[in-house]
C-alpha positions as CSV (number, residue, x, y, z in Angstrom):
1,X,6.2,9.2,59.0
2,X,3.7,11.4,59.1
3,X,0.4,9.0,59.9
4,X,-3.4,9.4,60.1
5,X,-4.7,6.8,63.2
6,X,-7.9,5.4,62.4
7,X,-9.5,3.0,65.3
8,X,-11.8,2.6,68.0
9,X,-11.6,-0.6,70.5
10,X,-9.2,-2.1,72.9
11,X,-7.7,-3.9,70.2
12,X,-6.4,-0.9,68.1
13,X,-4.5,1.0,71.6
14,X,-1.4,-1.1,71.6
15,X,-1.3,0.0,68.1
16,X,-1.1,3.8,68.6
17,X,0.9,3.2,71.2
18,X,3.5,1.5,69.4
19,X,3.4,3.9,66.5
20,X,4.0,6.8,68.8
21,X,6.6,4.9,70.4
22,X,8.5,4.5,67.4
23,X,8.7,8.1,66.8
24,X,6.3,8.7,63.8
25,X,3.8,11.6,64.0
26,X,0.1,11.4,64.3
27,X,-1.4,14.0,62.8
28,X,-4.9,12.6,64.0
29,X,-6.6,10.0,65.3
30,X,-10.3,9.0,64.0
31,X,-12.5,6.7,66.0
32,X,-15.9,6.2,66.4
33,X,-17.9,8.6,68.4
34,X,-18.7,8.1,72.5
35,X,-21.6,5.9,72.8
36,X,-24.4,5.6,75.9
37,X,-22.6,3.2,78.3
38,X,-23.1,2.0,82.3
39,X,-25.8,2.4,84.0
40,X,-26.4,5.8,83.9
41,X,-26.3,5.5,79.9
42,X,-24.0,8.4,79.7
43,X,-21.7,9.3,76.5
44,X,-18.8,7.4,76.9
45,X,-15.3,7.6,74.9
46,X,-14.1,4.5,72.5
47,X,-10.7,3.1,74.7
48,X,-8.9,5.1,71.4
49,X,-10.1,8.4,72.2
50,X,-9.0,8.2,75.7
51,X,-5.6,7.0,75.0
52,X,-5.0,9.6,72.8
53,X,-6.1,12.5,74.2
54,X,-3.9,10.8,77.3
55,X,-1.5,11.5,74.6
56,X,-2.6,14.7,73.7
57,X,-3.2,14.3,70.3
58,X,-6.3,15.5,68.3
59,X,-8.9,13.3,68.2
60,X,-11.7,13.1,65.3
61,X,-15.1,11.2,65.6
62,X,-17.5,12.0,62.7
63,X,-20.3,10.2,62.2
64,X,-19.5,9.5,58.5
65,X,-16.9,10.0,55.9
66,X,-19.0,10.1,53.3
67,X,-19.4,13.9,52.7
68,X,-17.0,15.8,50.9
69,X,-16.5,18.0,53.8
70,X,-15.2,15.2,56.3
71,X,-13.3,14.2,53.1
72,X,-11.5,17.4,52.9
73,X,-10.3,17.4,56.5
74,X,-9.1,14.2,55.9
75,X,-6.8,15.3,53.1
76,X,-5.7,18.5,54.4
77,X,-4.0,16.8,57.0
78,X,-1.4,15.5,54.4
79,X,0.0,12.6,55.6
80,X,2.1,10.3,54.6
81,X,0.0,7.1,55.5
82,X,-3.1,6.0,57.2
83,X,-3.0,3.0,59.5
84,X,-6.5,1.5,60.6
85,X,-7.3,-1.2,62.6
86,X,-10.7,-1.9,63.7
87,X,-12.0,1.3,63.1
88,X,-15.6,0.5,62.5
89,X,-16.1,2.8,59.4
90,X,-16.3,1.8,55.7
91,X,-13.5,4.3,53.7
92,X,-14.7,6.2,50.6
93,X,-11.9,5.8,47.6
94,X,-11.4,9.7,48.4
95,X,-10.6,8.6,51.7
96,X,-8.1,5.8,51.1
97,X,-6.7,7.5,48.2
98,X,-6.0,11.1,50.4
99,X,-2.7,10.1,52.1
100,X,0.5,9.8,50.1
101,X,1.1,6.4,50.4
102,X,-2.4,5.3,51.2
103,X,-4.0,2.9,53.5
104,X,-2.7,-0.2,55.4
105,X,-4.9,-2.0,57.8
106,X,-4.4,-4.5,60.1
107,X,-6.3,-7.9,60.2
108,X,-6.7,-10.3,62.8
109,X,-6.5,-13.2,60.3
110,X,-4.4,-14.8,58.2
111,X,-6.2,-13.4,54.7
112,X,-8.3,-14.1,52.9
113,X,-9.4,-16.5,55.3
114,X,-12.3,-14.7,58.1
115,X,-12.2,-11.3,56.1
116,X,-15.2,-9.1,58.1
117,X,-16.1,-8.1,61.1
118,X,-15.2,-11.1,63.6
119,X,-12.1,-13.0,62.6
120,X,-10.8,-13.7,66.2
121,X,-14.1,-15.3,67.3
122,X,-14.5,-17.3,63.9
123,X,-11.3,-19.0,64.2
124,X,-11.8,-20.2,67.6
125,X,-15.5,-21.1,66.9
126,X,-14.1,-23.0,63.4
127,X,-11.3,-25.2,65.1
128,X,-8.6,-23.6,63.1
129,X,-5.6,-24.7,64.5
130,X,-3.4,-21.1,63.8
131,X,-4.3,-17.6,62.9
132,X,-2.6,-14.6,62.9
133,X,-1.8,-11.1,62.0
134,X,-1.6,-9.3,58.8
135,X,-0.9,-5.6,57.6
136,X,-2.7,-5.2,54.5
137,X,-3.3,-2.4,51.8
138,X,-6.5,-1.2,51.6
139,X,-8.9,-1.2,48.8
140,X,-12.8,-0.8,48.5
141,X,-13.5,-4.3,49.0
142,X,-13.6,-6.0,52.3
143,X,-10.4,-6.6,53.6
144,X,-9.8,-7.7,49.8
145,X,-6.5,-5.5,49.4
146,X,-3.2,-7.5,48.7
147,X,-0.9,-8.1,51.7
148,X,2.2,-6.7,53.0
149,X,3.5,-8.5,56.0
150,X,1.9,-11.6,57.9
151,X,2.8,-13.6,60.7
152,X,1.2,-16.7,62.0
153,X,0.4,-17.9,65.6
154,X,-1.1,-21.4,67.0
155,X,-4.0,-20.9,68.9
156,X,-4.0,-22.5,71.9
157,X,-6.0,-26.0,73.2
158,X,-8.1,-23.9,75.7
159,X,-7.7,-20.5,74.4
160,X,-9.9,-17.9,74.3
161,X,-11.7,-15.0,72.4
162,X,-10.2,-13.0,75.2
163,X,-6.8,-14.3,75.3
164,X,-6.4,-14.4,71.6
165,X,-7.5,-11.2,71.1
166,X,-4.8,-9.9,73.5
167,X,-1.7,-11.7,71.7
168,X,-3.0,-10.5,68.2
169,X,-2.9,-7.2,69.5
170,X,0.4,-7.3,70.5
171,X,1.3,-8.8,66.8
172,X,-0.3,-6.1,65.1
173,X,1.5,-3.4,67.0
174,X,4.9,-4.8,66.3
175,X,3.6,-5.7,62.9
176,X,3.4,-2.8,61.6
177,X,6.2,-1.0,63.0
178,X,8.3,-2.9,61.3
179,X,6.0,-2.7,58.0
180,X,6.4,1.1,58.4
181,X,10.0,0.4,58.8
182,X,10.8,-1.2,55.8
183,X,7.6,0.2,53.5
184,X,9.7,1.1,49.7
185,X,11.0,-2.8,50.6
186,X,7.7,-4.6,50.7
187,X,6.3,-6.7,48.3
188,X,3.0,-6.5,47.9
189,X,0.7,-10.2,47.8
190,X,-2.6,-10.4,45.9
191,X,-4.7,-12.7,47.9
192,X,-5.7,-16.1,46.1
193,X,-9.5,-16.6,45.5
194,X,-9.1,-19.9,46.8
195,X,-9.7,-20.4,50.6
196,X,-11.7,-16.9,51.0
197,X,-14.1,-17.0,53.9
198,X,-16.4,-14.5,55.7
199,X,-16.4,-13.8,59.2
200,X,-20.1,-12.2,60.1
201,X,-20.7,-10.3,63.1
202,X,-21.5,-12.5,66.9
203,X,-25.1,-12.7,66.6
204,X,-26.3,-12.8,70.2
205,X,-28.8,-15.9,68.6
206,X,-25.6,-17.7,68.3
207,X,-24.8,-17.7,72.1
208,X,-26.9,-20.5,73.5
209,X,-25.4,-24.0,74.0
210,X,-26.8,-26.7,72.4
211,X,-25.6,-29.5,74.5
212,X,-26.9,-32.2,71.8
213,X,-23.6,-31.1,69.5
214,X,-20.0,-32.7,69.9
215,X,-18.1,-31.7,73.0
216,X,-15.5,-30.5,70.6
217,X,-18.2,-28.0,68.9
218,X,-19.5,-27.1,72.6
219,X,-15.8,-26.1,73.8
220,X,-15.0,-24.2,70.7
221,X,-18.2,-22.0,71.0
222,X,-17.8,-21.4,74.9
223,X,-14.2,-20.5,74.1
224,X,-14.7,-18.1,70.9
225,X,-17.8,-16.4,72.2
226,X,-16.0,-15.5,75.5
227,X,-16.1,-13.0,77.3
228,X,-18.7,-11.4,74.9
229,X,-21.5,-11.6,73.8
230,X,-20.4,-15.3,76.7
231,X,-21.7,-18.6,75.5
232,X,-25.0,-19.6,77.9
233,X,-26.7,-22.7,79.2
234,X,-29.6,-22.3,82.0
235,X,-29.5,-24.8,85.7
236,X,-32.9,-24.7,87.0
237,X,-33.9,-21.6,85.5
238,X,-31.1,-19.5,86.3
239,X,-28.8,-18.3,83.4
240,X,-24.9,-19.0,83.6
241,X,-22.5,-17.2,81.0
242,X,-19.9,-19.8,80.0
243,X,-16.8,-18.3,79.9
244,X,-13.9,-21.1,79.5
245,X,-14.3,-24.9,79.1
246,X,-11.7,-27.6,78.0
247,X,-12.5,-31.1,76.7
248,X,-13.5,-33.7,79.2
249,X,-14.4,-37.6,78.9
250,X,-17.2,-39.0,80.2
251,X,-20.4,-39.3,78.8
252,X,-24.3,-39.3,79.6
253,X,-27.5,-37.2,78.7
254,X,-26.3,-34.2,76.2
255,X,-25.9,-31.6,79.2
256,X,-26.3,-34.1,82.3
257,X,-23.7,-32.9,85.2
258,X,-21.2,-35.8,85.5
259,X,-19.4,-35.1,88.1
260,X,-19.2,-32.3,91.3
261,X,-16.7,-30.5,88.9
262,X,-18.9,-29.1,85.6
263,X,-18.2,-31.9,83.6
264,X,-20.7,-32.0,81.2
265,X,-22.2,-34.8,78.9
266,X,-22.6,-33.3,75.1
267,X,-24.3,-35.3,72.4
268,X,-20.5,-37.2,72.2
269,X,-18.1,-36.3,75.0
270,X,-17.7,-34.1,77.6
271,X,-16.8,-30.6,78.3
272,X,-15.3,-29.4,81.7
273,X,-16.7,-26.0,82.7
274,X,-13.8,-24.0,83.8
275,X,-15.1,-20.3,84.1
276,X,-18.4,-19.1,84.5
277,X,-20.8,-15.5,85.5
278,X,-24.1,-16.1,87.2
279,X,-26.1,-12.8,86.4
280,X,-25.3,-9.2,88.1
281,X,-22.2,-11.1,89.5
282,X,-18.5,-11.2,88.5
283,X,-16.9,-14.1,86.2
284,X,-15.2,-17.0,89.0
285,X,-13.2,-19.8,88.2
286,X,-15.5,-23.2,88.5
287,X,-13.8,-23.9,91.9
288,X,-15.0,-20.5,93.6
289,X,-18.2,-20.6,91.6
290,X,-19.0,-23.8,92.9
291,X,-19.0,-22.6,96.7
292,X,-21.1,-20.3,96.3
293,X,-23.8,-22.2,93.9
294,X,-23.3,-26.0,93.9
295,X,-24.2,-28.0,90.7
296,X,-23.9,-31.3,91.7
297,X,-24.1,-34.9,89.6
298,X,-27.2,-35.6,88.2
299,X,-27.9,-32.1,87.3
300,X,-29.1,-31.2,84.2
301,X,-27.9,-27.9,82.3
């Protein structure tokens, strides 16, 4: 098929790269414009744009596609079918009504649960206990359009944003390849208004622990925050990102030290710090982290 790419992070490369593996033809790929990054704050290109022009393929970034001039580029390129995963702009109705057989986009939940911006994080953060993958037809609500294919995954016991993010990738890629595949055969599924839930955007705000929650509560926010924006707690006035945790027994003053190995009392339980980033330095397991900057029993976090 002839297919208009539309995405921007890390997330959405395994997906061009599978589509261009399967043989289809991109005609273009949109992503979002290259944005100050480093130290030097210099333009930098979205992980999309550099795999495809890697790929040598054209590569659009307009600001908007909101003017009828971005709207007619779109069209003339007369494909078949957009695909857009994490792209980052909303699509005008002229937009997802241009190509032949319209819009699919892929979602990294099982819809209509955590429609919006941060569904990975969300279902860590929320305790769900699966989540998953699914390739649905785009409308002018958000991430409202009926679905195509989906495919369910358990998320793991000590699991991560990071990790979670990686597999879903993966799903999506192979997802819709076979959606593509089999496209006149699909059955398209309204979604029920029952279960519909919204997942908003990381707030930085969010990223402090409170250590007076349950252990359960503490562990799933270190887990779905990491490795960005990275859950935070402060040891004598220095800041550590919390990167991984598991659940822990033990119990004491919400965030007393209990032992020389990051177990840490919550308001009820424990969580054992796994993974953490002292500031300017590079994430270490606890282990490594610990020789270098002891926290020993009796500490308070």
């Amino acid at each position: 098929m002839r297919i208009i790419f539309m995405g921007t992070p890390d997330f959405s490369v395994p997906v061009l790269d599978a589509l261009v593996e399967a043989g289809h033809e991109i005609a273009a790929v949109y992503c979002q414009p290259p944005r100050p990054a480093g130290r030097g704050k210099k333009d930098r290109p979205s992980p999309v744009q550099a795999r495809a022009e890697a790929l040598g393929l054209e590569v659009r970034h307009p600001v908007s596609l909101k003017t009828s001039e971005a709207q007619a580029e779109f069209a003339a390129l007369n494909a078949d079918i957009a695909v857009v995963v994490a792209y980052g702009l909303i699509l005008p109705q002229a937009v997802l009504d241009a190509p032949a057989k319209g819009c699919l986009n892929i979602h990294a939940s099982l819809l209509p649960r955590w429609r919006g911006a941060a569904p990975i994080h969300r279902a860590i953060m929320a305790g769900d206990a699966e989540t998953g993958v699914c390739i649905m037809q785009m409308e002018a609500g958000l991430d409202t359009g009926p679905v195509l294919l989906r495919q369910a995954t358990p998320i793991g016991a000590e699991e991560t944003t990071d990790q979670l993010h990686d597999r879903l990738s993966a799903m999506g890629a192979a997802l819709i390849v076979t959606a593509l595949a089999g496209l006149d055969d699909l059955v398209s599924e309204p979604q029920p208004e029952e279960g519909v839930t919204y997942a908003a955007k990381i707030d930085k705000a969010e990223a402090k622990i409170d250590w007076t929650r349950q252990a359960v509560e503490v562990d799933r926010k270190i887990r779905g925050l990491s490795p960005f924006p990275g859950a935070w707690c402060d040891v004598e006035g220095e800041r550590l990102k919390l990167l991984a945790s598991r659940l822990a027994s033990g119990s004491g003053a919400p965030g007393e030290v209990l032992d020389d190995a990051l177990t840490v009392a919550c308001g009820e339980g424990a969580v054992r710090l796994t993974r953490l980033q002292r500031a300017g330095k590079g994430a270490q397991d606890a282990d490594v982290f610990l020789r270098g900057r002891p926290v020993p029993a009796g500490s308070r976090l």
